[in-house]
C-alpha positions in Angstrom: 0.0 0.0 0.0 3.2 2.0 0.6 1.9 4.1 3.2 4.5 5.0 5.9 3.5 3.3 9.5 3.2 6.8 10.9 1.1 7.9 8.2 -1.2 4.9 8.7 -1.4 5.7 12.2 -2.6 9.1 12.2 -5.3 8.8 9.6 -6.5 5.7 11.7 -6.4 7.8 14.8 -8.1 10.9 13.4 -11.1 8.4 12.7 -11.4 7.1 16.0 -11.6 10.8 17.4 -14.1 11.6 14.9 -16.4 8.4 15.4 -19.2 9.6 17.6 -19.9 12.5 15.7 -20.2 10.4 12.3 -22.5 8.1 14.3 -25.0 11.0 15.2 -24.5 11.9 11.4 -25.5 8.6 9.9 -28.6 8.6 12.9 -29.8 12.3 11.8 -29.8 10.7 7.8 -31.6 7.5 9.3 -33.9 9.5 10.8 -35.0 11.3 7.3 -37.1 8.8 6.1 -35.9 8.6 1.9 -38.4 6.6 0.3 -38.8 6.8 -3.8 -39.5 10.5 -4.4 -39.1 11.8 -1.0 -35.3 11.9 -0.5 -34.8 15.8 -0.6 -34.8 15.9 3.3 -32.1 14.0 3.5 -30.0 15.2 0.1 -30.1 18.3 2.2 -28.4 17.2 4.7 -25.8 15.4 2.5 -25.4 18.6 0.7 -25.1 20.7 3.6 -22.3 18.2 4.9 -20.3 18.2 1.9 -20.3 22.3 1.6 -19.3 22.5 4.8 -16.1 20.6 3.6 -15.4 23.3 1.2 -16.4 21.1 -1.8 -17.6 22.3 -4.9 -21.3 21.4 -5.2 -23.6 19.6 -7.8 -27.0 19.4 -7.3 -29.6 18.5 -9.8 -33.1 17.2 -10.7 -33.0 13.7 -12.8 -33.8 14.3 -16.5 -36.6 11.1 -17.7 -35.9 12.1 -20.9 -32.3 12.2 -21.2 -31.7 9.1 -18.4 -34.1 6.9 -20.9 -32.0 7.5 -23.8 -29.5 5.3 -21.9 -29.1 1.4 -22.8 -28.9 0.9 -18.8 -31.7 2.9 -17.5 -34.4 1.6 -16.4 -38.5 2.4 -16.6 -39.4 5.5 -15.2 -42.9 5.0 -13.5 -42.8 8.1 -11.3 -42.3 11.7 -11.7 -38.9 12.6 -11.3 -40.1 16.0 -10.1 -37.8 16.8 -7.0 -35.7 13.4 -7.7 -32.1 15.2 -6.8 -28.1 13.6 -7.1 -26.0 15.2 -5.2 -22.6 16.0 -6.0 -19.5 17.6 -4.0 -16.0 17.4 -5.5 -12.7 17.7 -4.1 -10.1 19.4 -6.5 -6.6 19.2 -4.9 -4.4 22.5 -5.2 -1.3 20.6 -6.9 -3.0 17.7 -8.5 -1.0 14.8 -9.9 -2.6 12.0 -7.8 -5.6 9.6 -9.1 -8.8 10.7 -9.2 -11.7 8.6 -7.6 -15.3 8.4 -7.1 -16.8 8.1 -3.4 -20.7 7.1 -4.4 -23.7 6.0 -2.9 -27.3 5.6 -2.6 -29.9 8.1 -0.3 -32.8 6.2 -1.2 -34.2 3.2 0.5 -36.8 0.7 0.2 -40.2 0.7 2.2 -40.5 0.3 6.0 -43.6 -2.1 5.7 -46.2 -2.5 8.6 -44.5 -0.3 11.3 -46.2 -2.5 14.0 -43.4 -5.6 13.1 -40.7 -3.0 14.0 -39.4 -3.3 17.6 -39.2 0.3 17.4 -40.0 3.0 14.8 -38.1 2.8 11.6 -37.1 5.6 11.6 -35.4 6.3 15.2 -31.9 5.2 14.8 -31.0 3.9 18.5 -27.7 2.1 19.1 -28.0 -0.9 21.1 -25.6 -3.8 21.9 -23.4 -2.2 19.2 -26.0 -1.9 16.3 -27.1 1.0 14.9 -30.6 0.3 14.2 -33.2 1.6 11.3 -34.4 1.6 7.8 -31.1 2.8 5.5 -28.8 2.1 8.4 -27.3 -0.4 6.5 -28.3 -0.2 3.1 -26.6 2.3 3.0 -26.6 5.8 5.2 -23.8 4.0 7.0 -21.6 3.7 3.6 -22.5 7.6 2.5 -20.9 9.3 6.1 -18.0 7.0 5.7 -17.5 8.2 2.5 -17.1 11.9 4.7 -15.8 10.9 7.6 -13.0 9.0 5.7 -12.0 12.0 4.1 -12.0 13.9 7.1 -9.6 11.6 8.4 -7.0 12.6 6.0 -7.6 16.4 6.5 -7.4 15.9 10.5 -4.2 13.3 9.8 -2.2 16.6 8.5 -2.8 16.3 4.5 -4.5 16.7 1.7 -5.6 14.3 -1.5 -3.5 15.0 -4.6 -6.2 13.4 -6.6 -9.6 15.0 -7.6 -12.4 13.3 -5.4 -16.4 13.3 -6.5 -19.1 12.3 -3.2 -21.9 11.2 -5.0 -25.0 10.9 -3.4 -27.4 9.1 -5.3 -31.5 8.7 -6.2 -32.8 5.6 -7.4 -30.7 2.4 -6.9 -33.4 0.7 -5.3 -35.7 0.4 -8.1 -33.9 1.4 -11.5 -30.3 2.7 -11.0 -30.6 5.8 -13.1 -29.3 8.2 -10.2 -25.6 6.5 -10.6 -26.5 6.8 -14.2 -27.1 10.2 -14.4 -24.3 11.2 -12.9 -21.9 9.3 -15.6 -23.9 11.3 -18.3 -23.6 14.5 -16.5 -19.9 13.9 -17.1 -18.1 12.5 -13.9 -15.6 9.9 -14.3 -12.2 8.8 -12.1 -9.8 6.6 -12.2 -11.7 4.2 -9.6 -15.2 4.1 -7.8 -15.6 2.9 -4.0 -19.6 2.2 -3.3 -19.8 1.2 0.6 -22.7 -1.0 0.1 -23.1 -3.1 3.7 -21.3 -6.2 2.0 -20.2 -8.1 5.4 -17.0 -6.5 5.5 -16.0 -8.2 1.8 -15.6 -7.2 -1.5 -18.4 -7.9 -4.2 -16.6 -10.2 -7.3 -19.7 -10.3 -9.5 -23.5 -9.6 -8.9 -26.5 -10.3 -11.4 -28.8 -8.0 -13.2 -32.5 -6.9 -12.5 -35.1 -6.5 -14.6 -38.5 -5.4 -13.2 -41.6 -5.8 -14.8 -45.7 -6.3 -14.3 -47.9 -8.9 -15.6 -51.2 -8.2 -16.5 -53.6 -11.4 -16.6 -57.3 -10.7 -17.5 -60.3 -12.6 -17.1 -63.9 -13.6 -17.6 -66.5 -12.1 -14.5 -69.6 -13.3 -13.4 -71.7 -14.1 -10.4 -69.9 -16.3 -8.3 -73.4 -18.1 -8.3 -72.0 -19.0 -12.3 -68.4 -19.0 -11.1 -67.7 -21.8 -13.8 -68.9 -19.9 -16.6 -66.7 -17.5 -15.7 -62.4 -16.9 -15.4 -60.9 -16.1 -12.3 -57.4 -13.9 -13.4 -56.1 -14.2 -9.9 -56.3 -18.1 -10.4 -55.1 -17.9 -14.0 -52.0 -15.4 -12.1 -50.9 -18.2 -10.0 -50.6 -20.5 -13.2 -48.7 -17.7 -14.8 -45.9 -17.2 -11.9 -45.4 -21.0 -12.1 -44.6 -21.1 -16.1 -42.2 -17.7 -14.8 -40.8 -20.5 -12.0 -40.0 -22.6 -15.1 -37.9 -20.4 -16.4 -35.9 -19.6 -13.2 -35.4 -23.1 -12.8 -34.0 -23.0 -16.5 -32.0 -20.2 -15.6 -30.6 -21.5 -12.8 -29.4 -25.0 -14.4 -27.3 -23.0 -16.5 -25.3 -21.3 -13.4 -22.2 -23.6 -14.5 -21.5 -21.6 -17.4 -21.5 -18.5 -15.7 -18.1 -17.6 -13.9 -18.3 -17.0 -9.9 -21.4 -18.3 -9.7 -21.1 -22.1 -10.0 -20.8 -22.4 -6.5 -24.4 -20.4 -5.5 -27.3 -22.5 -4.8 -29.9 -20.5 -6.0 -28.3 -17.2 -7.8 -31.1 -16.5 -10.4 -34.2 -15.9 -8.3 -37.6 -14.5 -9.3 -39.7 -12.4 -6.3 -43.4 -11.8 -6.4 -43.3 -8.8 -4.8 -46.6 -8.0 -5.2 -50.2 -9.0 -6.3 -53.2 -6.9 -7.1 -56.3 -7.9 -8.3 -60.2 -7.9 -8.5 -62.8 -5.5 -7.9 -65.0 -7.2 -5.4 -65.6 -10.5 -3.1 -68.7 -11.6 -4.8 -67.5 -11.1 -8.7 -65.0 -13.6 -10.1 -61.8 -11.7 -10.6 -61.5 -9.7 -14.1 -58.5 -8.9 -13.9 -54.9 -9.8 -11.7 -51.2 -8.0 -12.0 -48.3 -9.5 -10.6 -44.9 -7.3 -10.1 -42.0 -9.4 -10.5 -38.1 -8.8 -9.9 -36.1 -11.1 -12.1 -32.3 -11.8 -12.0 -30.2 -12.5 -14.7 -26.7 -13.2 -15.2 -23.1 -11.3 -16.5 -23.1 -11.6 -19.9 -26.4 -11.9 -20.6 -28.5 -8.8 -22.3 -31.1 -7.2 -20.5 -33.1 -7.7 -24.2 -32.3 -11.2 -24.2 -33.3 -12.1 -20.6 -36.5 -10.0 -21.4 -37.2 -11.9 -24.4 -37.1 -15.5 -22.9 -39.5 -13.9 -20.3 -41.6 -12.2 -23.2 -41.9 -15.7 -24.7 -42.6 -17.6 -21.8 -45.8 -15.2 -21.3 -47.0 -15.3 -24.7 -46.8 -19.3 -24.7 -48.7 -19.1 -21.9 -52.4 -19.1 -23.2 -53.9 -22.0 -21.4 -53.9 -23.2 -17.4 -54.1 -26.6 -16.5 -57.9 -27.0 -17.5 -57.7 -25.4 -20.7 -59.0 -22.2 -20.3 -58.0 -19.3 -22.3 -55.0 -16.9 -20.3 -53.6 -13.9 -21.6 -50.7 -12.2 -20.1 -49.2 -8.9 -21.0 -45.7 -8.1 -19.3 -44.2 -4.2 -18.9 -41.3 -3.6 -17.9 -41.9 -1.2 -14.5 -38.1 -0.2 -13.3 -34.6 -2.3 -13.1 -33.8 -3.3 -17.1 -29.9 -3.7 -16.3 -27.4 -6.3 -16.8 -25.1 -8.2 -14.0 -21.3 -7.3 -14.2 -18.4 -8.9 -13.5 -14.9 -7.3 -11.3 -11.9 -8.1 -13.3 -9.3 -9.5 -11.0 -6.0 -7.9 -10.8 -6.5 -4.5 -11.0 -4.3 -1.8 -9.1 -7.1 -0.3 -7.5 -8.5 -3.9 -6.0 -4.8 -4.2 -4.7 -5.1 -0.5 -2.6 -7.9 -1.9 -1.2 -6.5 -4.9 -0.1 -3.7 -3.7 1.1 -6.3 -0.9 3.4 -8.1 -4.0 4.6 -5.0 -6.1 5.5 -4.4 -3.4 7.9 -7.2 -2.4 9.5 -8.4 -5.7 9.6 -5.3 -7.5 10.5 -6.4 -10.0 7.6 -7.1 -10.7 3.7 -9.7 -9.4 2.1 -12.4 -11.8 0.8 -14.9 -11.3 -1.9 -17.9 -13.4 -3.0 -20.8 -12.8 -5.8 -24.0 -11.5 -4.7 -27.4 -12.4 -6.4 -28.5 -8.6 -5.9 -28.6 -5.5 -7.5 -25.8 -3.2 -7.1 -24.6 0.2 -8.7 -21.1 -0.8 -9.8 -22.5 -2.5 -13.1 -22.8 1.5 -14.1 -19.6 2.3 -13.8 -18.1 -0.9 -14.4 -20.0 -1.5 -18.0 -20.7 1.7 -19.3 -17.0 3.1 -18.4 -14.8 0.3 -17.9 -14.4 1.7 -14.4 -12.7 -0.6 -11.7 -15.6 0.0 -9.0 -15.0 -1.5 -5.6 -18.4 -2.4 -3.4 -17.0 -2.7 -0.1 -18.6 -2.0 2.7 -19.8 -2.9 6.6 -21.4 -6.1 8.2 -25.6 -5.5 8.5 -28.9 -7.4 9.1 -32.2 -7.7 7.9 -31.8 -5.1 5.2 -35.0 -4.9 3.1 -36.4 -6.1 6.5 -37.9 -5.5 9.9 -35.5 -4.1 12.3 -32.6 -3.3 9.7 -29.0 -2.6 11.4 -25.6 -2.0 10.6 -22.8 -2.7 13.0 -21.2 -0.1 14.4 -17.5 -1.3 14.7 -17.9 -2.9 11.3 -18.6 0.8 10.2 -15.6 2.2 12.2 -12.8 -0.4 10.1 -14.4 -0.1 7.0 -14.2 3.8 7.1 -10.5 3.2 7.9 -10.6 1.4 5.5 -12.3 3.5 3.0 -9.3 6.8 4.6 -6.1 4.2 3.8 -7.5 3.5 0.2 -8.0 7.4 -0.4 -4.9 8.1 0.6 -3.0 5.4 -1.0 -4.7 5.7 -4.1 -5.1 9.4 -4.7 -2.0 10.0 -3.0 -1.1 13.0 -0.6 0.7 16.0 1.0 1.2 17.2 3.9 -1.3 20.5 4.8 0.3 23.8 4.9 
């Protein structure tokens, strides 16, 4: 890492004296509750952190038209009205060091029914040495590392000689076009560092997402005449299982697929949600079903659509012959799985950072989720690092992050900074 022993020291002090004032930070962002469309409470306390640095601030509203002109974006359902990045950058006096992209995501997924919390969502306690909430993990935790690491290297006694952008992203829980948009407003570096809440590893490979609704209509009546009739929520449920088919195809062919032979189940497709009918005593006209599929590196988002595509149009009969017809739309994700190349320099800095703060090598694994480093890593051939801290139940009840996993990973994160973009000392 060719960091000098004293120079390792003092940034790893400087975060330790810092640490209780970036765990109220990450509690105050916890406790701005950032759901799809409603993350401007929070982006303005991210931007309000990063001009206090001194950095030169980006701020902008997400553009449907120009995002959807992208091969990776994904459906835009919603109005993007108020749907802000937020970007600070770092421009060192001298320059001369590598540049490098600090990103990450403000939004996160739904709290569901508040009563299954032990405790509000949205109050952020520590206890037994979790930080507890919905985004403490995924990933509020990974954005004030992303500060408090560079803080580190200020309060150390030096500066970054390569140019640093803090992203703070929109929409990487449902389509990915925040990370998008910010490679098509024209930021690049020479690496990306996402602090995803990744068990203290690195991420070798994840799959792709595409998200999409099927509509399945049938015939009412009287349930008096139910069998002259078509129940769609019936038909639905046949529907999802010629779907299942197609995972279980899918997931046969995980041999061919590099880094993920060795995954039980890495192609998986969610029902995550069902609608349907208009009332208890008419047989259901209609049904939709919202589906999140995965696919794998190397395989199109058009292809992987397609087979699904053909699967619902072959689909016209259930088990008793009646007549089904099922319409699929695509409804957010439509991006493809990527791959880290092994070997580069930038995966070596970090190893070298984790080796020692952790006192131990670095791991990685493939995850079957969705992550943001397939923007960077396909669209500019980026090496992009998810690394992050050790969590639970994300997507669930009672979501946390652990707070000493949070602590080495934004050494961590300080070591990479300042091995990779280099430094001097301040004046």
């Amino acid at each position: 890492m060719n960091l000098e022993p004293e120079v390792i020291a003092r940034i790893e002090a400087a975060v330790d004296e810092a640490f209780d004032a970036q765990l109220a930070f990450t509690q105050e962002l916890v406790r701005h509750p950032s759901l799809r469309t409603r993350e401007s409470s929070a982006q303005d306390l991210m931007y309000e952190a990063m001009e206090r640095r001194g950095l030169t601030m980006d701020r902008w509203e997400l553009d449907p038209e120009e995002i959807s002109a992208h091969p990776g974006a994904g459906k835009i359902k919603v109005s993007y009205e108020g749907v802000e990045n937020v970007v600070g950058t770092y421009t060192p006096a001298q320059g001369g060091g590598r540049s490098l992209i600090l990103n990450g995501h403000i939004d996160v997924v739904p709290e569901g029914p508040v009563e299954e919390w032990t405790r509000s969502p949205w109050d952020a306690p520590v206890i037994d040495g979790w930080l507890y909430g919905r985004g403490s993990g995924d990933m509020k935790a990974g954005l004030a590392a992303n500060l408090f690491a560079y803080d580190a290297v200020l309060k150390a006694g030096f500066m970054p000689t390569g140019r640093i952008h803090f992203q703070s992203v929109a929409e990487e829980e449902c389509t990915g076009n925040g990370s998008l948009a910010t490679i098509q407003r024209g930021y690049r570096a020479d690496a990306v560092l996402i602090p995803e809440p990744e068990e203290d590893m690195l991420v070798r490979a994840n799959v792709g997402v595409i998200w999409f609704t099927v509509r399945v209509a049938g015939h009412p009546t009287h349930p008096r005449e139910m069998t002259s009739g078509f129940n769609a929520i019936d038909a639905a449920h046949h529907v999802m299982g010629r779907l299942r088919e197609l995972e279980r195809r899918w997931n046969d062919e995980k041999d061919r697929h590099p880094y993920f032979e060795d995954l039980d189940h890495p192609i998986n497709f969610n029902l995550g949600g069902i609608t349907g009918g208009d009332w208890p005593s008419s047989v259901p006209a209609w049904c939709e079903l919202q589906v999140r599929a995965a696919l794998y590196p190397g395989v199109s988002a058009d292809d992987a659509w397609e087979q699904i595509q053909e699967v619902l149009r072959d689909t016209t009969t259930d088990d008793a012959g009646n007549p089904i017809q099922a319409v699929g739309e695509r409804t957010g994700f439509y991006s493809e799985g990527y791959v880290l190349p092994e070997g580069t320099e930038a995966e070596d800095v970090l190893r070298g950072a984790h080796r020692t703060v952790f006192e131990e090598e670095l791991r990685t694994f493939t995850t079957p989720g969705y992550l943001d480093g397939r923007v960077y890593t396909l669209y500019q051939g980026v090496p992009t690092l998810v690394y992050g801290p050790v969590s639970e139940a994300i997507h669930g009840y009672d979501e946390r992050v652990d707070v000493e996993s949070v602590r080495r990973i934004t050494k961590s994160i300080a070591l990479f900074i300042a091995a990779w973009c280099g430094l001097e000392e301040r004046a």
